[in-house]
VOBA-1610 file (N, C-alpha, C; in pm, whole numbers, padded with zeros to 5 digits, always signed):
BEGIN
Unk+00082-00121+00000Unk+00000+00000+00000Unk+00085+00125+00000Unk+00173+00123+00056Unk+00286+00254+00141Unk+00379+00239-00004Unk+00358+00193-00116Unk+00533+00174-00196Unk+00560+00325-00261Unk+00469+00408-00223Unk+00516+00572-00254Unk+00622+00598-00135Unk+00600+00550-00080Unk+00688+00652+00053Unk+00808+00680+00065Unk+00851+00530+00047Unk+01016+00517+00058Unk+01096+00596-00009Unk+01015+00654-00126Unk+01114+00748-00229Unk+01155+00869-00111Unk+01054+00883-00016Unk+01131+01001+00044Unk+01198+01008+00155Unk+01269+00869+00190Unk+01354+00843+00271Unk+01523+00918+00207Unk+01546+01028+00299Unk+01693+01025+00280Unk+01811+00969+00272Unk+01909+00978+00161Unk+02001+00876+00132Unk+02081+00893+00270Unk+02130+00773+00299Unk+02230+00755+00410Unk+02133+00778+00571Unk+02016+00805+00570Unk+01936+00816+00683Unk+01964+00710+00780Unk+01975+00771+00958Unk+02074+00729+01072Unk+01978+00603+01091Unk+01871+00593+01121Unk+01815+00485+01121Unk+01759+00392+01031Unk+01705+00242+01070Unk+01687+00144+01017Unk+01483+00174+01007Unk+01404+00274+01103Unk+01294+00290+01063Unk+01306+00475+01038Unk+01220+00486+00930Unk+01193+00625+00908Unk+01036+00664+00921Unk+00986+00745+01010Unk+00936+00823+01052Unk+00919+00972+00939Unk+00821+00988+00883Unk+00865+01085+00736Unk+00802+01231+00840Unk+00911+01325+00810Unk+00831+01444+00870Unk+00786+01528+00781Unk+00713+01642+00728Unk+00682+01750+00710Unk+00644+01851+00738Unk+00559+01910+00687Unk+00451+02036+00758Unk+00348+02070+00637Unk+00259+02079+00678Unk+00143+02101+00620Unk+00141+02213+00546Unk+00187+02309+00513Unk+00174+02446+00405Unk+00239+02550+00455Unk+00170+02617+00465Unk+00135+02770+00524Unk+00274+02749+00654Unk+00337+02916+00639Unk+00438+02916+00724Unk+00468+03116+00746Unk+00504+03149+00866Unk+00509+03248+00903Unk+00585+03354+00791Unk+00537+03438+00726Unk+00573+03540+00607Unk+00679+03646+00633Unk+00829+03625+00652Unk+00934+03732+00669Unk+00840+03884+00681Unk+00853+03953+00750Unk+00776+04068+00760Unk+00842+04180+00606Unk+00941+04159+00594Unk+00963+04253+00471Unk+00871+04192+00353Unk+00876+04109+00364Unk+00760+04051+00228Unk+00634+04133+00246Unk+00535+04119+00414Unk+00416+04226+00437Unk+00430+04359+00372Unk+00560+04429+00387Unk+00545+04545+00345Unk+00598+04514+00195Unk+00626+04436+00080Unk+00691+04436-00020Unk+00548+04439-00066Unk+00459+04346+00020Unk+00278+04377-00055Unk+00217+04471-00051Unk+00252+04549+00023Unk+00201+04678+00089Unk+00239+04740-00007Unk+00365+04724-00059Unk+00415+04901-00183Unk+00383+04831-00310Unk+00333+04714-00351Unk+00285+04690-00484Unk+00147+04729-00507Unk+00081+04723-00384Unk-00078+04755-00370Unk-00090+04923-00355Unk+00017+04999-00323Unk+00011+05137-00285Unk+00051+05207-00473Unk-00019+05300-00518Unk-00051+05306-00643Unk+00083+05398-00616Unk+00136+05479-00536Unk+00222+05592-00531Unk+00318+05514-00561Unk+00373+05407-00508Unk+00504+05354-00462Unk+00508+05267-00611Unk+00680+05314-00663Unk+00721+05252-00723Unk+00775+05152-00750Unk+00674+05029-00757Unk+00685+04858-00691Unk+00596+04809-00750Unk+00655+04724-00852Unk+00570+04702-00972Unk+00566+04521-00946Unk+00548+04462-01050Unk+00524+04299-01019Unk+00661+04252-01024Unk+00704+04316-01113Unk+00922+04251-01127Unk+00934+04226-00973Unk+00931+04353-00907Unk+00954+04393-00804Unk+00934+04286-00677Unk+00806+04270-00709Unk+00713+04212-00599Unk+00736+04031-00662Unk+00809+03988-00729Unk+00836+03887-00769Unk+00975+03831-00721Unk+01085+03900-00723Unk+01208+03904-00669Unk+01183+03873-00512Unk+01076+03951-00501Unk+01043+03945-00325Unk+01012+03828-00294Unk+00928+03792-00403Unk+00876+03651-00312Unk+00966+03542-00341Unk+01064+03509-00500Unk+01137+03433-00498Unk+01233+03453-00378Unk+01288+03540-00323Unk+01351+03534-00238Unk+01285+03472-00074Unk+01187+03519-00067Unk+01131+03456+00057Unk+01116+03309+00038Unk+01085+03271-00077Unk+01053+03112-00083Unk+01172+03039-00094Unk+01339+03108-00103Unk+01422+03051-00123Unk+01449+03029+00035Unk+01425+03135+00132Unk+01460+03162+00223Unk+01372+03069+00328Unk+01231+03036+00295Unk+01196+02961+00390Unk+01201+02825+00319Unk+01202+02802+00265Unk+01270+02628+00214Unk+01352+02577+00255Unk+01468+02719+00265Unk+01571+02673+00303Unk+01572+02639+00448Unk+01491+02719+00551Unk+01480+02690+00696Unk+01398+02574+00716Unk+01320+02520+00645Unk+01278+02385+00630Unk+01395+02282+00678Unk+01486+02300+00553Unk+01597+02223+00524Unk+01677+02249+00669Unk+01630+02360+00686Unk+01769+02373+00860Unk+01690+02254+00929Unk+01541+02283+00946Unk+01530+02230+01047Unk+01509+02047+01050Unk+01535+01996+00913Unk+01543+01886+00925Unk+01423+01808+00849Unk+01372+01866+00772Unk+01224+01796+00756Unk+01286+01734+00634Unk+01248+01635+00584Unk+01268+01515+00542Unk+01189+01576+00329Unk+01019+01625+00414Unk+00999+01690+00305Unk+00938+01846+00299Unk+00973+01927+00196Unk+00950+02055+00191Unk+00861+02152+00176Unk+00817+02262+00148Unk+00743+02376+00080Unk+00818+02504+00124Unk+00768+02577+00014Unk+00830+02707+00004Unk+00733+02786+00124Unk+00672+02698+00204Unk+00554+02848+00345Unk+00464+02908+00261Unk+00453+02888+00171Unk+00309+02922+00078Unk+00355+03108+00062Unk+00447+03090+00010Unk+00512+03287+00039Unk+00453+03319-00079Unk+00417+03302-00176Unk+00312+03352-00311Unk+00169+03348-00275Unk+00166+03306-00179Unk+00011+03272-00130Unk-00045+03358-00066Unk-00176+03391-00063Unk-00239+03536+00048Unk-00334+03434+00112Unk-00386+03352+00055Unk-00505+03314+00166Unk-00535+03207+00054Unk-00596+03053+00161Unk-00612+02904+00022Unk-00725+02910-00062Unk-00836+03015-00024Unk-00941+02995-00115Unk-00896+03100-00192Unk-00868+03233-00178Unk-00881+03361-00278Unk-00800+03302-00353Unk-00592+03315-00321Unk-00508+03245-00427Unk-00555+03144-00552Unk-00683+03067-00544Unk-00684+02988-00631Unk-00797+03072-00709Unk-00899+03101-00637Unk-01020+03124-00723Unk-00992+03241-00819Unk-00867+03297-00747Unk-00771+03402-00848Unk-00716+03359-00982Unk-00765+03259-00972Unk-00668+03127-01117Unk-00777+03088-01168Unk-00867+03086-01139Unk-00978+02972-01215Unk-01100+03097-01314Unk-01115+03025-01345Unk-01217+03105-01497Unk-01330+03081-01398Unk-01442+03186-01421Unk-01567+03176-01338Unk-01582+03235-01212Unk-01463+03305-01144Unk-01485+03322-00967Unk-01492+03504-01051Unk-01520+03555-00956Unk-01512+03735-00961Unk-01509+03778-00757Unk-01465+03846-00726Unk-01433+03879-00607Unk-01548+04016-00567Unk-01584+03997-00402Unk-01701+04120-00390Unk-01637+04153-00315Unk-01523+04176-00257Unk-01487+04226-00116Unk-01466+04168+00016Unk-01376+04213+00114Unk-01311+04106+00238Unk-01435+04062+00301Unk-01380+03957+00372Unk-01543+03895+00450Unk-01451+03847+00585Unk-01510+03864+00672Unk-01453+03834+00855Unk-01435+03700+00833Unk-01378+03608+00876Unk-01366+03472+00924Unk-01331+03449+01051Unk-01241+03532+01140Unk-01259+03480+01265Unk-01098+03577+01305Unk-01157+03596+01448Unk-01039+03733+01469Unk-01048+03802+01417Unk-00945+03917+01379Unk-00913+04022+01331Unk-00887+03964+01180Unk-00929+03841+01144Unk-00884+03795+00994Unk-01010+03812+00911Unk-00961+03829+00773Unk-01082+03828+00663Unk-00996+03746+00534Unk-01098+03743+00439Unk-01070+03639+00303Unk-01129+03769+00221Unk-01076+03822+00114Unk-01182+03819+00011Unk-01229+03668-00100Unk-01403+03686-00007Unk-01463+03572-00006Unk-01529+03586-00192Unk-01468+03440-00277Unk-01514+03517-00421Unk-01633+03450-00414Unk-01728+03499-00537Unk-01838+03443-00613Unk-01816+03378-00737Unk-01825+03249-00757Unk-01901+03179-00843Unk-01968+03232-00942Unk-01985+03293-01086Unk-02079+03378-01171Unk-02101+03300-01284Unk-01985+03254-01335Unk-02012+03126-01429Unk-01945+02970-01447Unk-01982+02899-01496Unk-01900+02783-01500Unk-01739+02814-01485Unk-01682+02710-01428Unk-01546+02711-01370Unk-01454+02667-01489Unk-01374+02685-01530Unk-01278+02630-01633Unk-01130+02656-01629Unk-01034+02593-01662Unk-00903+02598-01641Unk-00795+02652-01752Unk-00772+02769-01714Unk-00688+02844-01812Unk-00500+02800-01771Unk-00466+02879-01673Unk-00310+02863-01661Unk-00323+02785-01555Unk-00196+02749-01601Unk-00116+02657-01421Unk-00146+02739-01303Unk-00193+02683-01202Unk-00131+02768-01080Unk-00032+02755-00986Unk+00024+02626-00982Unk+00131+02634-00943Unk+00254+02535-00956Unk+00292+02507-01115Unk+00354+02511-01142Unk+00522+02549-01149Unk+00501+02677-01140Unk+00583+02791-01169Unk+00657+02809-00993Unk+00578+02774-00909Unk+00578+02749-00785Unk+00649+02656-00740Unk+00615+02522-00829Unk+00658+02398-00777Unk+00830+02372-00841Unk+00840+02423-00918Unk+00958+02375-01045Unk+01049+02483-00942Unk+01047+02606-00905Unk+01128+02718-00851Unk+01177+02647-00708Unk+01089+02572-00617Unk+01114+02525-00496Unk+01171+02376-00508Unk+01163+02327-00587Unk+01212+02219-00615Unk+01365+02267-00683Unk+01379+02367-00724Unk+01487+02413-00807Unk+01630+02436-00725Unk+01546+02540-00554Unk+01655+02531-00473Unk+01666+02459-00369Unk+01557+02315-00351Unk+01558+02308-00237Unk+01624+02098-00275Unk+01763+02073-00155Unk+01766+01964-00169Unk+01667+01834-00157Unk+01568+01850-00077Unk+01482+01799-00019Unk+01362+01800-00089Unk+01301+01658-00084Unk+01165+01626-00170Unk+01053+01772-00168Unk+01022+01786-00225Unk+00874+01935-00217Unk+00764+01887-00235Unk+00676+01834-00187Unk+00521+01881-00128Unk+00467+01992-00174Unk+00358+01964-00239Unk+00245+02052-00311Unk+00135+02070-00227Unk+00104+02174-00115Unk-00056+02213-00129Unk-00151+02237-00201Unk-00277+02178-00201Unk-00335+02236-00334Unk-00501+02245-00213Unk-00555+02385-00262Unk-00709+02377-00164Unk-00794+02279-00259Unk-00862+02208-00207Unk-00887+02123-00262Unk-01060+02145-00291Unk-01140+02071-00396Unk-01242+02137-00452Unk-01373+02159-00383Unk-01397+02095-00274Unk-01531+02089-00190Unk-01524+02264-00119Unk-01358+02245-00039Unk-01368+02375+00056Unk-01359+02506-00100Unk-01350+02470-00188Unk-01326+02594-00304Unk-01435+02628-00322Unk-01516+02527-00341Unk-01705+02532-00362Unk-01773+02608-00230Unk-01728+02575-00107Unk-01821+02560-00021Unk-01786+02681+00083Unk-01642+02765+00034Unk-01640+02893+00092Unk-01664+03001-00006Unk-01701+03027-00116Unk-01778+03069-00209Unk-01912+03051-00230Unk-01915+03151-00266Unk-02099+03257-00326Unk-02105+03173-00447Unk-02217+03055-00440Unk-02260+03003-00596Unk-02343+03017-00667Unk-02351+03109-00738Unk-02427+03231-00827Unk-02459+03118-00968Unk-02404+03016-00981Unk-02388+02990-01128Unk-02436+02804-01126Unk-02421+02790-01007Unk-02456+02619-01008Unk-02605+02609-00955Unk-02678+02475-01000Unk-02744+02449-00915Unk-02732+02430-00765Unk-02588+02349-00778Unk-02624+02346-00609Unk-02450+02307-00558Unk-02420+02317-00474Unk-02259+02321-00453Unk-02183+02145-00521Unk-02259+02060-00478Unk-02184+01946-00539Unk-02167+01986-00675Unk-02265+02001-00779Unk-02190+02017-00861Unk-02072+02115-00933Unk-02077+02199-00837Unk-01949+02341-00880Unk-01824+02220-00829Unk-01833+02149-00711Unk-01747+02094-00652Unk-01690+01992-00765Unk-01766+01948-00805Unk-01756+01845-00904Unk-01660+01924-01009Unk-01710+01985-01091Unk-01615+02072-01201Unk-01485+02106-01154Unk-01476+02157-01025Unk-01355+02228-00946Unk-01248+02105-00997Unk-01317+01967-00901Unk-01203+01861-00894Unk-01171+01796-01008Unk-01242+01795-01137Unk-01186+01844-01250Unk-01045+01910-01320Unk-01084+02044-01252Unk-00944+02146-01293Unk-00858+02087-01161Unk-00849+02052-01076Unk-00747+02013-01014Unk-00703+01884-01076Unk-00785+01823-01088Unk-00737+01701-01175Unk-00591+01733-01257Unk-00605+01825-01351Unk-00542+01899-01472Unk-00432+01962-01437Unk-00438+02081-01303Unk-00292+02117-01236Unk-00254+01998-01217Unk-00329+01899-01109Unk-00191+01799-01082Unk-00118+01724-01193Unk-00226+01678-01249Unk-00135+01638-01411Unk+00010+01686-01458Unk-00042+01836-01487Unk+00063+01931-01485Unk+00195+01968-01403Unk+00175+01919-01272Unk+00233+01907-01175Unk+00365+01787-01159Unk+00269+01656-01209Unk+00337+01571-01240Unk+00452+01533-01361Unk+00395+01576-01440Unk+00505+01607-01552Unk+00616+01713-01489Unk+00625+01809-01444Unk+00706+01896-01383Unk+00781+01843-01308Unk+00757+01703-01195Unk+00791+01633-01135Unk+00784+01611-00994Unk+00652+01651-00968Unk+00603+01642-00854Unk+00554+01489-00793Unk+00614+01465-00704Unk+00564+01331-00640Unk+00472+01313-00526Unk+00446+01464-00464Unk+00358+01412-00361Unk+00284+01533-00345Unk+00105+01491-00359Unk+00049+01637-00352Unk-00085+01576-00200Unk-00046+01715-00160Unk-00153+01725-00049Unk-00290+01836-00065Unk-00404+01739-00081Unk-00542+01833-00117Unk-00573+01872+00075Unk-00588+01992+00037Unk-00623+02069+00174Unk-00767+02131+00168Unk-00907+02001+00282Unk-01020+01999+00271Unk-01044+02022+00421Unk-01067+02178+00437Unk-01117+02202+00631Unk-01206+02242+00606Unk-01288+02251+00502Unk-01441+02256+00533Unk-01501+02150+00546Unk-01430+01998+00505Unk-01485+01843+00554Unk-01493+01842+00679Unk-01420+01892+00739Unk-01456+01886+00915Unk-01573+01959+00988Unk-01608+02080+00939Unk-01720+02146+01001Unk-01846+02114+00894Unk-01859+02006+00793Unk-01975+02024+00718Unk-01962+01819+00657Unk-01954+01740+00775Unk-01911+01607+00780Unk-01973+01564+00674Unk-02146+01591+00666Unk-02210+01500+00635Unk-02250+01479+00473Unk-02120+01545+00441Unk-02099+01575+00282Unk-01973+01476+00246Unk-01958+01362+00283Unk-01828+01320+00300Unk-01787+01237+00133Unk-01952+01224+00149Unk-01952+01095+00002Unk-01968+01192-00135Unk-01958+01379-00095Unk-01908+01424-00193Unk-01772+01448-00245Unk-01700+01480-00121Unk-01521+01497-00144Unk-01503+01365-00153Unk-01541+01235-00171Unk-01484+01126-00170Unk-01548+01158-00339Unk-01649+01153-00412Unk-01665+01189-00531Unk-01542+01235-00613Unk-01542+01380-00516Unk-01424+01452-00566Unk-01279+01415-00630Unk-01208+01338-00535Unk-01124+01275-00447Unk-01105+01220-00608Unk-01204+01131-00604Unk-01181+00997-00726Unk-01168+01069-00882Unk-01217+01202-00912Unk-01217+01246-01036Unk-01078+01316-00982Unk-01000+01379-00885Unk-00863+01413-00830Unk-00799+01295-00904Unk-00767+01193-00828Unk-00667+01058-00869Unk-00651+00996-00986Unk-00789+01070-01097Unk-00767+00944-01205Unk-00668+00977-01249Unk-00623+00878-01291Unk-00523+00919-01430Unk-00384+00920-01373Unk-00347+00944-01253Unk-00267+01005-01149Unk-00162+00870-01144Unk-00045+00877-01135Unk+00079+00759-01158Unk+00051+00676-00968Unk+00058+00603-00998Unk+00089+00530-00832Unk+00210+00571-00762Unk+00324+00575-00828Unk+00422+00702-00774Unk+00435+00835-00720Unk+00268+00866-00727Unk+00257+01004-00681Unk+00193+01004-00550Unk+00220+01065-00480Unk+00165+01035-00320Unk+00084+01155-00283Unk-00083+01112-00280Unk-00162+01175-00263Unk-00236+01188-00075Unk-00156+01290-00051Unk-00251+01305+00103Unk-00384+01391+00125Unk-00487+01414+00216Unk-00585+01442+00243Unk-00565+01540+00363Unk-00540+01662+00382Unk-00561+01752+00506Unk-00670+01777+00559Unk-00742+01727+00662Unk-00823+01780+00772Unk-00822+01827+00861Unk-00879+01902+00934Unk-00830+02000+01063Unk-00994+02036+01109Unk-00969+02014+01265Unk-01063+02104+01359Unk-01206+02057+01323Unk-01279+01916+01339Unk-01393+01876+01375Unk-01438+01760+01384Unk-01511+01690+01403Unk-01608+01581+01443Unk-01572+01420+01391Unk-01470+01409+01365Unk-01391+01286+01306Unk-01450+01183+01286Unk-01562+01134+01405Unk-01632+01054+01398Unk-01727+01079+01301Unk-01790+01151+01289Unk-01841+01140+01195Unk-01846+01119+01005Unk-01702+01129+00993Unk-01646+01107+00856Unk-01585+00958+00850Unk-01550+00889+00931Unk-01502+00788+01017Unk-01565+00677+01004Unk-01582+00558+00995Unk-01442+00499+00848Unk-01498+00542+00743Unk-01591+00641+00730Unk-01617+00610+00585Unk-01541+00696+00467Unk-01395+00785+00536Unk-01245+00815+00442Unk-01175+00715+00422Unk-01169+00628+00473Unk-01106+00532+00433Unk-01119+00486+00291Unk-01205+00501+00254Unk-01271+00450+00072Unk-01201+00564+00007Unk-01210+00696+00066Unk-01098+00782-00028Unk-00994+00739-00121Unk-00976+00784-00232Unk-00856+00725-00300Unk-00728+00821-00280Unk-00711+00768-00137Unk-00573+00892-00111Unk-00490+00746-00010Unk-00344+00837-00027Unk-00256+00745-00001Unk-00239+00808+00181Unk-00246+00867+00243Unk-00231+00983+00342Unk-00330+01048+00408Unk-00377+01054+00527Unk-00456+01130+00583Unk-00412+01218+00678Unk-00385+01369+00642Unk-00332+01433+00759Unk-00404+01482+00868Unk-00399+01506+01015Unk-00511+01504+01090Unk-00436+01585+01176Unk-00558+01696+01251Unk-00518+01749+01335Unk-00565+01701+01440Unk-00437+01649+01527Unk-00509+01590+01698Unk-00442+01663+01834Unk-00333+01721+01802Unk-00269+01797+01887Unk-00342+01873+01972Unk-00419+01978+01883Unk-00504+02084+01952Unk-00599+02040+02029Unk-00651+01933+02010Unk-00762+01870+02112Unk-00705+01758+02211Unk-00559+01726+02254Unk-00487+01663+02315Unk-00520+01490+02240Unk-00495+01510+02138Unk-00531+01353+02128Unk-00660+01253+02155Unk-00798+01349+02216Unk-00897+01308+02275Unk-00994+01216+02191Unk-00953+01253+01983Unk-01045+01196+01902Unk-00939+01072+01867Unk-00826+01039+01898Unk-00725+00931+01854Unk-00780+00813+01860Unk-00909+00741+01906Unk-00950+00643+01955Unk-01021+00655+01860Unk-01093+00729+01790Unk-01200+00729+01651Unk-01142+00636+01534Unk-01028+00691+01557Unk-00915+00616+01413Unk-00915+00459+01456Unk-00941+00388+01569Unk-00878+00258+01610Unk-00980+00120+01551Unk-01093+00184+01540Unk-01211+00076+01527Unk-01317+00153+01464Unk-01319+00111+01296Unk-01244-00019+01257Unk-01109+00060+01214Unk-01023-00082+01144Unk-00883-00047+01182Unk-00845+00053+01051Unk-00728+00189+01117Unk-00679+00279+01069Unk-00654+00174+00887Unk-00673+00188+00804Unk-00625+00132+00677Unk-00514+00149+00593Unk-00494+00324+00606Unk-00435+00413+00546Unk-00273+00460+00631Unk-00249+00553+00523Unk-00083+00587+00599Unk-00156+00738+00719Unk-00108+00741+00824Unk-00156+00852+00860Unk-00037+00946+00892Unk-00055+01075+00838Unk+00000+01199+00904Unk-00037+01231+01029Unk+00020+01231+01129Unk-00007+01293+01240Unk+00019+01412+01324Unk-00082+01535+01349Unk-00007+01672+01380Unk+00071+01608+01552Unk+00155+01658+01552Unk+00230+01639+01723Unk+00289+01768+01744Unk+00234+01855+01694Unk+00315+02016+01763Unk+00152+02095+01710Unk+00111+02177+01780Unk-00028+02259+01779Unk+00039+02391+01715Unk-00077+02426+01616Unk-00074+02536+01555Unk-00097+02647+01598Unk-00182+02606+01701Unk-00275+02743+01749Unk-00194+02771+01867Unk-00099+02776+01937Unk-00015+02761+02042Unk+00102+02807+02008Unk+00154+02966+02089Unk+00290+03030+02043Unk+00381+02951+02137Unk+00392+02854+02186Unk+00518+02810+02239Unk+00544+02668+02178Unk+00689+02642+02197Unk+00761+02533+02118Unk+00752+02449+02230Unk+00633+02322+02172Unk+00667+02211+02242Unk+00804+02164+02267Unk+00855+02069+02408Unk+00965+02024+02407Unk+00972+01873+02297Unk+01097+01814+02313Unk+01126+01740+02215Unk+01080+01591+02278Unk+01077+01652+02467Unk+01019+01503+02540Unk+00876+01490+02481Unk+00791+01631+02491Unk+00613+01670+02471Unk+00635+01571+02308Unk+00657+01610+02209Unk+00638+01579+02125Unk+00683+01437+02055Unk+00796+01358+02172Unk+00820+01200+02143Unk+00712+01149+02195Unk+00604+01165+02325Unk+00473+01138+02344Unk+00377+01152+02258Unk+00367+01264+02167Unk+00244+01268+02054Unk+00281+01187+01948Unk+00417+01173+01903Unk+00470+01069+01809Unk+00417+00926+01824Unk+00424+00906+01945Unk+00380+00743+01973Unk+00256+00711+02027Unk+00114+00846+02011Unk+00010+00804+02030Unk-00054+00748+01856Unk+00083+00825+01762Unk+00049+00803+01626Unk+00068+00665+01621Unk+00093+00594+01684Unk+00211+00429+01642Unk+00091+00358+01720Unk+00000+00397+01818Unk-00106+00360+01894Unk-00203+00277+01773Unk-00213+00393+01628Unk-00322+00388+01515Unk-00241+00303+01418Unk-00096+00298+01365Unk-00030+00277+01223Unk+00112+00224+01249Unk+00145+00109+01212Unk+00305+00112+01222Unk+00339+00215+01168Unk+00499+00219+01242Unk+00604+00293+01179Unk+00615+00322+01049Unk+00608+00244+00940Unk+00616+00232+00867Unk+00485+00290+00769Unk+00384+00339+00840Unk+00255+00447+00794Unk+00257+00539+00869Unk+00364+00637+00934Unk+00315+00711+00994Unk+00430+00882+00924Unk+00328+00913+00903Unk+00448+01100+00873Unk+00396+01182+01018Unk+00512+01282+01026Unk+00534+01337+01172Unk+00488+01483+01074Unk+00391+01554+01119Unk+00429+01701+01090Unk+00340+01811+01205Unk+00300+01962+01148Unk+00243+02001+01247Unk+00087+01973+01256Unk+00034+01997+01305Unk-00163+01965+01295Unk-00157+02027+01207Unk-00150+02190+01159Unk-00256+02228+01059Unk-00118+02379+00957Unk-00165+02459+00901Unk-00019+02524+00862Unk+00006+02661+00994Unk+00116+02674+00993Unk+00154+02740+01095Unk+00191+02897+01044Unk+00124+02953+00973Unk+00170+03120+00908Unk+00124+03211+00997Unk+00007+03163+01147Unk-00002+03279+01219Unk+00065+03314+01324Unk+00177+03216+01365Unk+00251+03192+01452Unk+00383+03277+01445Unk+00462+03325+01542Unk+00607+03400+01535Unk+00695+03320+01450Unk+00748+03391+01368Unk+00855+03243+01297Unk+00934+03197+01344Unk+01047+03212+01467Unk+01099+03187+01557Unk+01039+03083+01634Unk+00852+03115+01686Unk+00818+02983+01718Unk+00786+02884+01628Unk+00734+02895+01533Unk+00743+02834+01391Unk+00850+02733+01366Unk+01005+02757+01380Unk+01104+02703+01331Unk+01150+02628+01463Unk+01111+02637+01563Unk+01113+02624+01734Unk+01056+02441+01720Unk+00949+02458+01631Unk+00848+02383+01651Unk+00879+02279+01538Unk+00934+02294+01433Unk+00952+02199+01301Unk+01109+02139+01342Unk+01185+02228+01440Unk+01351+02157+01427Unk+01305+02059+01565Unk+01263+02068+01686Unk+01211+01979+01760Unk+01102+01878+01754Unk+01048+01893+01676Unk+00946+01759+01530Unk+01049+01711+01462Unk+01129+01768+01407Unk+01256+01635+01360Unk+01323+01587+01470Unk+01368+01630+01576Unk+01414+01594+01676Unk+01405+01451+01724Unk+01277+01515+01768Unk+01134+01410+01854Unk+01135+01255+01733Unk+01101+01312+01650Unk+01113+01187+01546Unk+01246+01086+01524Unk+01366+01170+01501Unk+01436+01048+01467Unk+01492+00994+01641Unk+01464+01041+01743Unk+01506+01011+01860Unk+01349+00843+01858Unk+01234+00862+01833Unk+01116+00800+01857Unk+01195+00655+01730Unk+01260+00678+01633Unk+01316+00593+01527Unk+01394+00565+01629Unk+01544+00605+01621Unk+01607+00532+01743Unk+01594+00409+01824Unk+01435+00468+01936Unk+01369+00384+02019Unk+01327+00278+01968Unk+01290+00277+01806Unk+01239+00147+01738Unk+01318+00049+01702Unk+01442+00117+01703Unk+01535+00020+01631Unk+01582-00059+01729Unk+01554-00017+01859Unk+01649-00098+01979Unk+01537-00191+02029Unk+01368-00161+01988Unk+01309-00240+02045Unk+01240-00178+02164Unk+01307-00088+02214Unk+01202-00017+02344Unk+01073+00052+02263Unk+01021+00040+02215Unk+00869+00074+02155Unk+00850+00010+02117Unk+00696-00078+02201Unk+00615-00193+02107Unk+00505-00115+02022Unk+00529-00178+01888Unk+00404-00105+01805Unk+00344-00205+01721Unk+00216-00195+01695Unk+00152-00289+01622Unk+00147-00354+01467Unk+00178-00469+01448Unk+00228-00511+01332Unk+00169-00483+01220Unk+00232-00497+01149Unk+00192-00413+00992Unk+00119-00526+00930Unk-00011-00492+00843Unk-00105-00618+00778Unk-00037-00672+00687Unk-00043-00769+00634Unk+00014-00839+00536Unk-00036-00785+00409Unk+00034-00805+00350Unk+00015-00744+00206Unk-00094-00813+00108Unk-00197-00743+00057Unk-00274-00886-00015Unk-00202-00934-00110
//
């Protein structure tokens, strides 16, 4: 089931089990970048797109590269071209038009778009993204992509009958980036769906989705599923039928309390597990986080389990940010270690059909 994975084991890696780490997207934005947006958007200031392009290649060289400090196994550029997962895309797609910011929670807003006509796929969106971070970074790169239910379902649908089917078309054009993606040489893409958590009972539509996502798609390509922040049980087992190789889950923030949802019936899949909280400005220790590592080994051998954070971390200090991803590699290959000597019993891996 797992024969994607191994590709992203590092050559010469200290141990005999690997533990795959990452991080989920989104990562704290160098503050000169805030203001590099600030003077492209200010009509006075002479800061044009060249401008504001240099900026961001440089930030994405710059946080890739602190990736790479801190040890993660696999990469992203912190989503530094990115403003927010629904606008960035619907900014790409044929059919969205924008009405203005909308509150979401705190002092935060989206400009939330509308839906006006059928959806269709003109340019890459991130392409150009993926080939540049892959360009400087030694380390495998990981694709976020918002994935088509939450694209549908935080948008004004002016133009569909009814959201499944906008959803439907969406996962379509994602279909087509990843394609695109893959030829470029992308091996592992993560669809990022947090409106499946607060709107469960739609599950057997993103699983719809999901399946027009994968066709076509090489078995070499390693497809994960991001969820964050709701009712698990209730989607529970019935993701498992998903055609994804990966389920990333946020359990940190709720102390691990839904981890028992995953146990019965049995976990199937590879699971990502968050073990450092997003929503939390302090850096777990490396003891805190060899404990959340091995409530993951509770659900999946070793051998199905990726280490990263619960959910993306861009609202956080970057200092705690990087606090939090170099002690997640830490925690991990110290928890490998423990496997190799035998002091961690973990549950055996199914036989292969």
């Amino acid at each position: 089931m797992s024969s994607n994975r191994e590709q992203f084991r590092p050559d010469g890696h200290d141990n005999d089990h690997f533990l795959l780490t990452t991080v989920v997207g989104s990562y704290p934005k160098p503050k000169w970048l805030d203001r590099a947006n600030d003077l492209h958007e200010d009509p006075d200031a002479d800061f044009g797109d060249e401008e504001l392009a240099e900026a961001e290649d440089d930030a994405a060289r710059l946080i890739t590269e602190e990736h790479e400090r801190a040890g993660l196994d696999v990469v992203v550029d912190g989503e530094m071209r990115r403003n927010e997962m629904v606008e960035f895309f619907a900014d790409r797609i044929e059919g969205y038009e924008f009405n203005g910011p909308v509150k979401v929670w705190g002092h935060n807003y989206f400009d939330k778009p509308s839906v006006v006509s059928d959806v269709s796929y003109d340019e890459s969106w991130l392409v150009d993204e993926y080939e540049f971070t892959a360009g400087v970074a030694d380390s495998p790169v990981k694709v976020p992509i918002t994935g088509p239910y939450t694209l549908a379902s935080w948008s004004f649908n002016e133009a569909y009958d009814g959201d499944d089917e906008l959803a439907y078309d969406l996962a379509d054009l994602v279909n087509e980036e990843i394609e695109k993606l893959v030829d470029a040489g992308a091996r592992y893409i993560q669809i990022d769906e947090p409106a499946l958590a607060t709107t469960p009972d739609d599950h057997a539509i993103v699983g719809e989705c999901l399946e027009r996502i994968a066709a076509g798609i090489p078995d070499d390509v390693r497809i994960g599923l991001h969820v964050c922040y709701g009712d698990y049980s209730r989607i529970y087992p019935e993701i498992l039928e998903f055609p994804v190789d990966e389920f990333d889950l946020e359990l940190a923030n709720g102390d691990y309390e839904q981890l028992d949802v995953f146990t019965d019936p049995e976990f199937s899949k590879d699971l990502a597990l968050g073990v450092v909280d997003a929503h939390v400005a302090e850096v777990e220790s490396v003891e805190e986080i060899e404990r959340n590592i091995r409530k993951g080994l509770e659900v999946v051998p070793p051998e199905r389990l990726t280490v990263s954070p619960d959910c993306g971390v861009k609202l956080l200090p970057r200092e705690v940010a990087y606090g939090k991803m170099a002690n997640l590699v830490e925690a991990a290959r110290n928890v490998e270690a423990d496997l190799d000597d035998g002091s961690i019993d973990v549950p055996a891996a199914p036989a292969d059909d």
